[in-house]
Every structure is written in C-alpha cells, then in structure tokens.
N, CA, C and O atoms as a GROMACS GRO file, in nm:
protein
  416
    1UNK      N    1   0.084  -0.118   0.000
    1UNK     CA    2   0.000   0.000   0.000
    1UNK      C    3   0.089   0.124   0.000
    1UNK      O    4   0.184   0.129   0.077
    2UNK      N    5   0.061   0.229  -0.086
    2UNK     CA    6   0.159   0.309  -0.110
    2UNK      C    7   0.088   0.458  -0.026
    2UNK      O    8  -0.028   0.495  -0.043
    3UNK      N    9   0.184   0.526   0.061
    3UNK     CA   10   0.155   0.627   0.154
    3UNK      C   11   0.110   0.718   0.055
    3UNK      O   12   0.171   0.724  -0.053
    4UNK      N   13  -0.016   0.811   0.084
    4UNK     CA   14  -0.001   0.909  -0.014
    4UNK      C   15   0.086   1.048   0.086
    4UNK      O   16   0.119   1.042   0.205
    5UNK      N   17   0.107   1.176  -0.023
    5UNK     CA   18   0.167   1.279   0.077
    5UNK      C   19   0.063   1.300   0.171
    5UNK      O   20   0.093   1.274   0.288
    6UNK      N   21  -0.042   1.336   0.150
    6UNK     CA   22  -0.100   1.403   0.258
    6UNK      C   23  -0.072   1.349   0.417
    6UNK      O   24  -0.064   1.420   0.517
    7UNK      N   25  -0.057   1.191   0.405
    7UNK     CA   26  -0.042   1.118   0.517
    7UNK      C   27   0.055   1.101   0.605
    7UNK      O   28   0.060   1.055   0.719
    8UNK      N   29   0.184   1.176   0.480
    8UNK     CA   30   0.308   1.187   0.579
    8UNK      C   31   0.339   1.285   0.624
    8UNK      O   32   0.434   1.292   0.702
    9UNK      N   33   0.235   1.434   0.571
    9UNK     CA   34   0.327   1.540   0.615
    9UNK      C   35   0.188   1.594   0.682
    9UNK      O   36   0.108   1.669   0.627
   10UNK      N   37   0.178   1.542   0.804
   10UNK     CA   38   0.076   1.579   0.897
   10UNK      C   39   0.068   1.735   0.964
   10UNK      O   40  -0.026   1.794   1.019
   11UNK      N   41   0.172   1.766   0.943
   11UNK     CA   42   0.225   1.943   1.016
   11UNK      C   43   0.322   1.976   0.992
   11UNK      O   44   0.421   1.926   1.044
   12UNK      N   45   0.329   2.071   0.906
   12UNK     CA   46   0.426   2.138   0.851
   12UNK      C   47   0.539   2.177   0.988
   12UNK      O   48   0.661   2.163   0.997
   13UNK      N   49   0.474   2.210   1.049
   13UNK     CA   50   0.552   2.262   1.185
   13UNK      C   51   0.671   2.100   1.234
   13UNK      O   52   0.794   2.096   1.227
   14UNK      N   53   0.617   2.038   1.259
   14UNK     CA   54   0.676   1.904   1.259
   14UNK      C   55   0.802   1.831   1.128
   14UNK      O   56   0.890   1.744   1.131
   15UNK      N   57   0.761   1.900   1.052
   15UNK     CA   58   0.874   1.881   0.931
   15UNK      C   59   0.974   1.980   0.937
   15UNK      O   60   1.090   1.965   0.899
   16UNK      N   61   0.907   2.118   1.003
   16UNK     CA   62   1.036   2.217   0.994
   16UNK      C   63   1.132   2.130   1.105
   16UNK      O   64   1.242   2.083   1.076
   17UNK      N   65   1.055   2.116   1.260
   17UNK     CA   66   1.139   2.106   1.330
   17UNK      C   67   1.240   1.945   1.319
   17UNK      O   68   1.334   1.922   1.396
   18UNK      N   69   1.194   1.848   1.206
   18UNK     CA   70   1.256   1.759   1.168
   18UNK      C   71   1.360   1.779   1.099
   18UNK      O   72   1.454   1.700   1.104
   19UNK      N   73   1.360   1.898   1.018
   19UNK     CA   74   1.478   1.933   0.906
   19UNK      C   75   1.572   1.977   1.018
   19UNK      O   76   1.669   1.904   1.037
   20UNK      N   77   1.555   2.100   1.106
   20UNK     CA   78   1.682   2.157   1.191
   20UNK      C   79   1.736   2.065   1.273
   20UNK      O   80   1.854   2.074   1.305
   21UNK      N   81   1.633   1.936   1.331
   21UNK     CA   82   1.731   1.880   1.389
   21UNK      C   83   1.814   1.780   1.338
   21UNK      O   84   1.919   1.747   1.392
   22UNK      N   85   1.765   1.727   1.225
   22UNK     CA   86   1.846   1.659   1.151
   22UNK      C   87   1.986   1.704   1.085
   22UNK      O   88   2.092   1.645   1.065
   23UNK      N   89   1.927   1.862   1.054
   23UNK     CA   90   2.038   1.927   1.018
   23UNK      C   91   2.158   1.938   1.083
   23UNK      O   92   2.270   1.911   1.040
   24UNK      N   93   2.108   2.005   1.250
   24UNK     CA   94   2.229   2.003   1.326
   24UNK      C   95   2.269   1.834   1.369
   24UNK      O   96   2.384   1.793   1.354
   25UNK      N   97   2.230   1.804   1.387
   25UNK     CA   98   2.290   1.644   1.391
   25UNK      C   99   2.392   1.579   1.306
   25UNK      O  100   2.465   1.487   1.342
   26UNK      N  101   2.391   1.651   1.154
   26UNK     CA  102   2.465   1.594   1.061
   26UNK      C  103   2.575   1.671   1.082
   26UNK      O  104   2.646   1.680   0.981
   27UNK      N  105   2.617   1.736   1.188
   27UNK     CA  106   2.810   1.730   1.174
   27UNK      C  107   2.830   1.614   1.242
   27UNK      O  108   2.747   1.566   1.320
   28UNK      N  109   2.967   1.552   1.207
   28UNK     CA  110   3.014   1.437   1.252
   28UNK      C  111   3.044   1.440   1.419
   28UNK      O  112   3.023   1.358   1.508
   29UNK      N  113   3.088   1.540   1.419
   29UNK     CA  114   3.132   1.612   1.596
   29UNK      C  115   2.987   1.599   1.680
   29UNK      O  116   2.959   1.532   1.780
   30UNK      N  117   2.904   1.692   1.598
   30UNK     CA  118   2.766   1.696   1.746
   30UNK      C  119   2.701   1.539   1.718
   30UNK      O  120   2.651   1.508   1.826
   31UNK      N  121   2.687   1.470   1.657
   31UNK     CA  122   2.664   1.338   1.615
   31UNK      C  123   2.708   1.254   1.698
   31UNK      O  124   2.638   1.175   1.761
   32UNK      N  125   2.821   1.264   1.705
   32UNK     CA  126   2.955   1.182   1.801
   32UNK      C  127   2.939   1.202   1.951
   32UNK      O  128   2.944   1.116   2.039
   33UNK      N  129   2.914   1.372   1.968
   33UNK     CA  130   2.845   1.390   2.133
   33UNK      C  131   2.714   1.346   2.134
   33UNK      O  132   2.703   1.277   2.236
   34UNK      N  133   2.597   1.350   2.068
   34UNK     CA  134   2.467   1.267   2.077
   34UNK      C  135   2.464   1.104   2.066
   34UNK      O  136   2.369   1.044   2.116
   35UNK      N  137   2.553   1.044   2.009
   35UNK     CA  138   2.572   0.916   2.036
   35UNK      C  139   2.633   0.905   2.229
   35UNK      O  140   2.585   0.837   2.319
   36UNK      N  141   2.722   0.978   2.232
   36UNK     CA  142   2.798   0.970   2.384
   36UNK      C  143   2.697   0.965   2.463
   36UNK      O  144   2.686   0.881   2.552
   37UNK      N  145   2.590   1.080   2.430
   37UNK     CA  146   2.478   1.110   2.568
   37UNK      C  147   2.386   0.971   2.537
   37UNK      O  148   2.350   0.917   2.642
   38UNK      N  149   2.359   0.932   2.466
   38UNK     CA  150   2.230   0.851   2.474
   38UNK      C  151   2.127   0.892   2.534
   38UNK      O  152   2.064   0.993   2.504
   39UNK      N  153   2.090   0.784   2.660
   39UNK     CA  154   1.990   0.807   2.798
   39UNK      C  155   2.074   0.895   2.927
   39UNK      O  156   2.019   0.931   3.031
   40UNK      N  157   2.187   0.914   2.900
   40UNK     CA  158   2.273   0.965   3.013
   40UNK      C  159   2.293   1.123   3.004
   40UNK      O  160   2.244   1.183   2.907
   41UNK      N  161   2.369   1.196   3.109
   41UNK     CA  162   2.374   1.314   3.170
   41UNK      C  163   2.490   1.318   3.189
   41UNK      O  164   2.541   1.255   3.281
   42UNK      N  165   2.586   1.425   3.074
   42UNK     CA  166   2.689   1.438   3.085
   42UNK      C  167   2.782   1.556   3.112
   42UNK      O  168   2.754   1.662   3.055
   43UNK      N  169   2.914   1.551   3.208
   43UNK     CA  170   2.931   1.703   3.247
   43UNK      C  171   3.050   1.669   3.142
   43UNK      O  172   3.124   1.574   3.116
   44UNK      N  173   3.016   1.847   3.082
   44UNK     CA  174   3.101   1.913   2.954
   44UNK      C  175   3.243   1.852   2.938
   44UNK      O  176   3.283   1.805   2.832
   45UNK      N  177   3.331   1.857   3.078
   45UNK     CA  178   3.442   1.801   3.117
   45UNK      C  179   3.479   1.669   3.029
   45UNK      O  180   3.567   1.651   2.945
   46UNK      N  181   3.353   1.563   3.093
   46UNK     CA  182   3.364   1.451   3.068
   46UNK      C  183   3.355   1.422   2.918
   46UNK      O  184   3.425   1.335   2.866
   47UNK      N  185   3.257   1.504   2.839
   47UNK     CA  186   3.232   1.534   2.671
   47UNK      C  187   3.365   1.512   2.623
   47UNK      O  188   3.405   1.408   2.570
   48UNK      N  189   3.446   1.643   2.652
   48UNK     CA  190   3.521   1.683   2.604
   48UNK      C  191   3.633   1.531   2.642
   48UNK      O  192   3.677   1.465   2.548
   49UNK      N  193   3.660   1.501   2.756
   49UNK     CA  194   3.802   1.402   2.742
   49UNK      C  195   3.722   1.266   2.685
   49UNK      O  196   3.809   1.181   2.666
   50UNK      N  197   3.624   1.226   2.660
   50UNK     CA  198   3.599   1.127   2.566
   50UNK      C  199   3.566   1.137   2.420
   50UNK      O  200   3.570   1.032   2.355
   51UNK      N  201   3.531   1.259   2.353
   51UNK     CA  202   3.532   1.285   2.259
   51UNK      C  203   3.710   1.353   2.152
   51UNK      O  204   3.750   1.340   2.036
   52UNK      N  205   3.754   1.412   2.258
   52UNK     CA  206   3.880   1.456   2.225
   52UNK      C  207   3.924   1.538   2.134
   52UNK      O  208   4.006   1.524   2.044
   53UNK      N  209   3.827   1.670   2.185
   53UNK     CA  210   3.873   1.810   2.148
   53UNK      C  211   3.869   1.883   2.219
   53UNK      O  212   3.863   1.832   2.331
   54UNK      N  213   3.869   1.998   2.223
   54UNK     CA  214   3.892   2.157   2.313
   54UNK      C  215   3.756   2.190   2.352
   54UNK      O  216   3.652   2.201   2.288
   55UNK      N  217   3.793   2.206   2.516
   55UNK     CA  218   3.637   2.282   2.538
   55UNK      C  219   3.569   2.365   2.435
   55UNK      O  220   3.454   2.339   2.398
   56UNK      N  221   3.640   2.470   2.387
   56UNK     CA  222   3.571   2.568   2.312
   56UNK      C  223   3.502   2.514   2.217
   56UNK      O  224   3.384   2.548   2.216
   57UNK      N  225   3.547   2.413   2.105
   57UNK     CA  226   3.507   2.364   2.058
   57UNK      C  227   3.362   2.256   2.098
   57UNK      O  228   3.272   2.270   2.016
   58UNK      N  229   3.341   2.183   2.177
   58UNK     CA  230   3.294   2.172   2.215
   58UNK      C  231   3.184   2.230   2.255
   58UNK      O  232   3.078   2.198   2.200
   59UNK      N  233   3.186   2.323   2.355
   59UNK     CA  234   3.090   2.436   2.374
   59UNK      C  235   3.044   2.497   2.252
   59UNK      O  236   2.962   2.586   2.276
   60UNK      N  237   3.065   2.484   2.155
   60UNK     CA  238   3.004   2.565   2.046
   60UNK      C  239   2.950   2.461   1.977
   60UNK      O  240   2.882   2.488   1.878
   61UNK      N  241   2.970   2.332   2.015
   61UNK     CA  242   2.848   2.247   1.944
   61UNK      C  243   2.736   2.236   2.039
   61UNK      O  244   2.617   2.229   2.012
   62UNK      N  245   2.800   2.236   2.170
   62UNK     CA  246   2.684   2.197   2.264
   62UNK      C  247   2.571   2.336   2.208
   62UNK      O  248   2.467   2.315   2.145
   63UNK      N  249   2.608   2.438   2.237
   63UNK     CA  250   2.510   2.570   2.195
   63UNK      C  251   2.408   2.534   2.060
   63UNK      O  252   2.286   2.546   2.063
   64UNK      N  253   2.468   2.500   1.973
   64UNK     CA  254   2.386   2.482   1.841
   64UNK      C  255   2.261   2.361   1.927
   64UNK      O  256   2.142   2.380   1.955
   65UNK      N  257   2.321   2.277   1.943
   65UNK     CA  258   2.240   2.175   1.986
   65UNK      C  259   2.124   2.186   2.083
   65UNK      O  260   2.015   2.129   2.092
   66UNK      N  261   2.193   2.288   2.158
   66UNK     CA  262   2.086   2.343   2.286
   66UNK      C  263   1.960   2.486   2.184
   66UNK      O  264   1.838   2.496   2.198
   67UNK      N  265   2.038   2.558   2.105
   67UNK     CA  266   1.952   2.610   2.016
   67UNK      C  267   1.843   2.551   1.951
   67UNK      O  268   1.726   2.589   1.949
   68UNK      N  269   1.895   2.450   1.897
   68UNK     CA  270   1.775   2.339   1.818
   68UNK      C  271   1.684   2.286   1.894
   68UNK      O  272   1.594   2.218   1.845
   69UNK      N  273   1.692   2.309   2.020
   69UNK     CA  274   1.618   2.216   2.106
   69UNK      C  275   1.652   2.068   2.094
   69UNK      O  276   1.561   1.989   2.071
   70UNK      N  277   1.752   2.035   2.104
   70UNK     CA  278   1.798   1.884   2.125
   70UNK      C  279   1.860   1.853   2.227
   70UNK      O  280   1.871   1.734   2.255
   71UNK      N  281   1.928   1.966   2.325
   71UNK     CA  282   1.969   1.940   2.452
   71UNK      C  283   1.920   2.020   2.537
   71UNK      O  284   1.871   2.131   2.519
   72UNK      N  285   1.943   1.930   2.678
   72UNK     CA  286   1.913   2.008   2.787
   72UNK      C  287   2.006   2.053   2.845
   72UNK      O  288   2.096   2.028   2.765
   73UNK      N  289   2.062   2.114   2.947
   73UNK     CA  290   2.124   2.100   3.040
   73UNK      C  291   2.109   2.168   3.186
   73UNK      O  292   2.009   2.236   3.208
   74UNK      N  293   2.192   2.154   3.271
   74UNK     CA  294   2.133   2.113   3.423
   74UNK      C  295   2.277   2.165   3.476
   74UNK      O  296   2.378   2.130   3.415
   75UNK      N  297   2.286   2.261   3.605
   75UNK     CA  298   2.394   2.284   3.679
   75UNK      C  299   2.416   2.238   3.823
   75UNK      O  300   2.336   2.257   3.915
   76UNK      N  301   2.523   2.179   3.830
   76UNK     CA  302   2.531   2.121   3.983
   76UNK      C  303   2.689   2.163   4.030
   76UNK      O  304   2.794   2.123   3.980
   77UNK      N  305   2.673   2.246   4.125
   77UNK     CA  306   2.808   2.290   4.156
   77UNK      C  307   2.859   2.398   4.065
   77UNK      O  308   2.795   2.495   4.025
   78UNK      N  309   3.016   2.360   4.033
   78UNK     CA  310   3.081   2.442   3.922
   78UNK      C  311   3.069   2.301   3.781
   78UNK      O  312   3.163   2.282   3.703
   79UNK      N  313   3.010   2.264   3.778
   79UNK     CA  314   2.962   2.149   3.635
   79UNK      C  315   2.867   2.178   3.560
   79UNK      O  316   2.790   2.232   3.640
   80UNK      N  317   2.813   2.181   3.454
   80UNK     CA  318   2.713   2.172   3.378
   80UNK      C  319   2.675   2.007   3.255
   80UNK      O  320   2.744   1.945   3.174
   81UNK      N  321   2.562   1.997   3.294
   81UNK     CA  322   2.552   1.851   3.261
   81UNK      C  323   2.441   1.845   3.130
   81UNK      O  324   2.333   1.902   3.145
   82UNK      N  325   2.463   1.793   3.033
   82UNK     CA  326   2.401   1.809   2.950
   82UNK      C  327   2.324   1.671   2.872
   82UNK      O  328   2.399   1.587   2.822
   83UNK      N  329   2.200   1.654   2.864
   83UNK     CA  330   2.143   1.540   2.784
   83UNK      C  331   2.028   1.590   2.710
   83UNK      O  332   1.966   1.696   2.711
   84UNK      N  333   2.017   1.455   2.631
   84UNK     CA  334   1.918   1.459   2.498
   84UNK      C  335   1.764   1.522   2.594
   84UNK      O  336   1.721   1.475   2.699
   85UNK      N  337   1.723   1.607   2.537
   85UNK     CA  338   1.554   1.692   2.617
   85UNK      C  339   1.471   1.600   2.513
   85UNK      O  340   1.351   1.596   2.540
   86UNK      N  341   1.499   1.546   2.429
   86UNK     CA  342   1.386   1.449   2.368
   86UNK      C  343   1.368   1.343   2.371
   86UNK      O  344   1.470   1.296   2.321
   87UNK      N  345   1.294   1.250   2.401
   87UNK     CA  346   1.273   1.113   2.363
   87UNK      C  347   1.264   1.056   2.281
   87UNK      O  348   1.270   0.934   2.291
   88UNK      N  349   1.243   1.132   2.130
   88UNK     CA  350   1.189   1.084   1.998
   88UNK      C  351   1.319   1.094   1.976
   88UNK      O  352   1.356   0.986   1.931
   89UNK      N  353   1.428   1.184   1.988
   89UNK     CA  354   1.555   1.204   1.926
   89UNK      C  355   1.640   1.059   2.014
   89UNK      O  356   1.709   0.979   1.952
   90UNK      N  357   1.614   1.049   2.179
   90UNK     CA  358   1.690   0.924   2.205
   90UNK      C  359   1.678   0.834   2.118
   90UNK      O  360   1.772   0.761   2.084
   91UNK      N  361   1.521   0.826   2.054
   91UNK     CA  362   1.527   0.692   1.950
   91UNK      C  363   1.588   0.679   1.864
   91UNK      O  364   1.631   0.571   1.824
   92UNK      N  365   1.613   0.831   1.792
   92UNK     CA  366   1.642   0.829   1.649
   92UNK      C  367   1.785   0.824   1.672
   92UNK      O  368   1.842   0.815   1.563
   93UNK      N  369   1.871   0.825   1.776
   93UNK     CA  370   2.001   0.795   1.772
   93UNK      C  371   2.039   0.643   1.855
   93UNK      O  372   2.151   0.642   1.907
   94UNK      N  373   1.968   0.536   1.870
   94UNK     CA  374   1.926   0.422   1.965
   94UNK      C  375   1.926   0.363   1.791
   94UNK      O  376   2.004   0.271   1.766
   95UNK      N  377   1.838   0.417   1.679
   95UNK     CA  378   1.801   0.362   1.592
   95UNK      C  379   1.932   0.380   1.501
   95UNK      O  380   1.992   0.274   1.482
   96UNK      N  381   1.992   0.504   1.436
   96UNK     CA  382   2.089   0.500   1.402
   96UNK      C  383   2.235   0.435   1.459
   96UNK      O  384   2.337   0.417   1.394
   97UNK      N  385   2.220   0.415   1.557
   97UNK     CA  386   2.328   0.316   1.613
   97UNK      C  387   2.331   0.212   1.560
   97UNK      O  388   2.420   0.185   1.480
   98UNK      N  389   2.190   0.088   1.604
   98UNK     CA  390   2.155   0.000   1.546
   98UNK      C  391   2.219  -0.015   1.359
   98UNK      O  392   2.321  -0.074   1.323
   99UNK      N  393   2.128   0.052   1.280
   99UNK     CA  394   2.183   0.083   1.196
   99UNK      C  395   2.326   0.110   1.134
   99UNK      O  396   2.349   0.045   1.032
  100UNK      N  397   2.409   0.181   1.171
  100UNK     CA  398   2.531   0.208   1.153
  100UNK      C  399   2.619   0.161   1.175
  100UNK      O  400   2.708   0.138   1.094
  101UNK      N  401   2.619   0.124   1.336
  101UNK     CA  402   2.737   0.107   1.428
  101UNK      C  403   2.722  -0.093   1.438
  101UNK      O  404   2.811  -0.158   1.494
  102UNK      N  405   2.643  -0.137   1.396
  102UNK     CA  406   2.617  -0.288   1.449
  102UNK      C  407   2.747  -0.303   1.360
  102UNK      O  408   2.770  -0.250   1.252
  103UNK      N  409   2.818  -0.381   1.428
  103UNK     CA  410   2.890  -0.492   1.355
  103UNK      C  411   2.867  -0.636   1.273
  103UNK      O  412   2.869  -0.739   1.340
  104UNK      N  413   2.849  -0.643   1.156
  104UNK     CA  414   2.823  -0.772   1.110
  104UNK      C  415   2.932  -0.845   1.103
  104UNK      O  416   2.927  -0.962   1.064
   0.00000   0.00000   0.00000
C-alpha cells in the first residue's frame, strides 16, 4: 500500500522542526556527542576528554544543539551537565546506532 503525501506530512511545523534537527545532527562532531549522551547526563568536562577536542570547541556544538532544542542541560556545583531533552531524538540515535554502528 503506497503512503499518499497528505499522510506523511501531517504538520508542517513538525517537518520544519525535523529538518533543523536533523540538520544540526549531521556534523560528525555533534553526532559523536549525541551518540555519547544517549539516555545519560553528561558534564562538559567529561564530553570533552571522551570525545577529544577543546572545550571551546565543544561548547560551540553543545550551543547549536541546545539552540535546536535537542539538549538540555542542568547545573550542579561548578559542572554543567548536558542530555538529549527528547525522547523521539533518544530513539532516532538508539536507531541510528543500530543501523550504523552494528557490527556484522
């Protein structure tokens, strides 16, 4: 049975906000920190020495990401901790894992 359009593009609003986050997702860098976070809560610190670049750098992906509405983050102390604010996006990187990363 073949989808017609009307059925997939239920809200335009919903497609915009599908394009930006897809968009920002496709650098290899903020990609690489959204795989890191998964379901977890991560302080910037920790980003940065498992990913293995420069805070600054760093911080300027986290921002885009927090712009798009794809992250949250949370302050405790002198730390700032940052994870996925969506659930639909945990999937869609749970799913692209699957996808990508499985080893055959």
């Amino acid at each position: 049975m073949d989808a017609k359009i009307e059925d997939i593009l239920y809200d335009e609003n919903d497609i915009a906000k599908a394009a930006r986050c897809l968009k920002a997702m496709s650098h290899p860098l903020r990609l690489k920190i959204l795989c890191l976070l998964g379901k977890n809560s991560i302080s910037v610190q920790d980003i940065v020495e498992q990913v293995g670049t420069s805070q600054s750098n760093i911080s300027q992906h986290l921002s885009i990401l927090r712009e798009k509405n794809i992250l949250g983050s949370k302050k405790e102390a002198n730390r700032v901790y940052y994870y996925i604010d969506d659930e639909r996006m945990i999937l869609l990187i749970e799913m692209m894992r699957d996808v990508f990363c499985s080893k055959h």
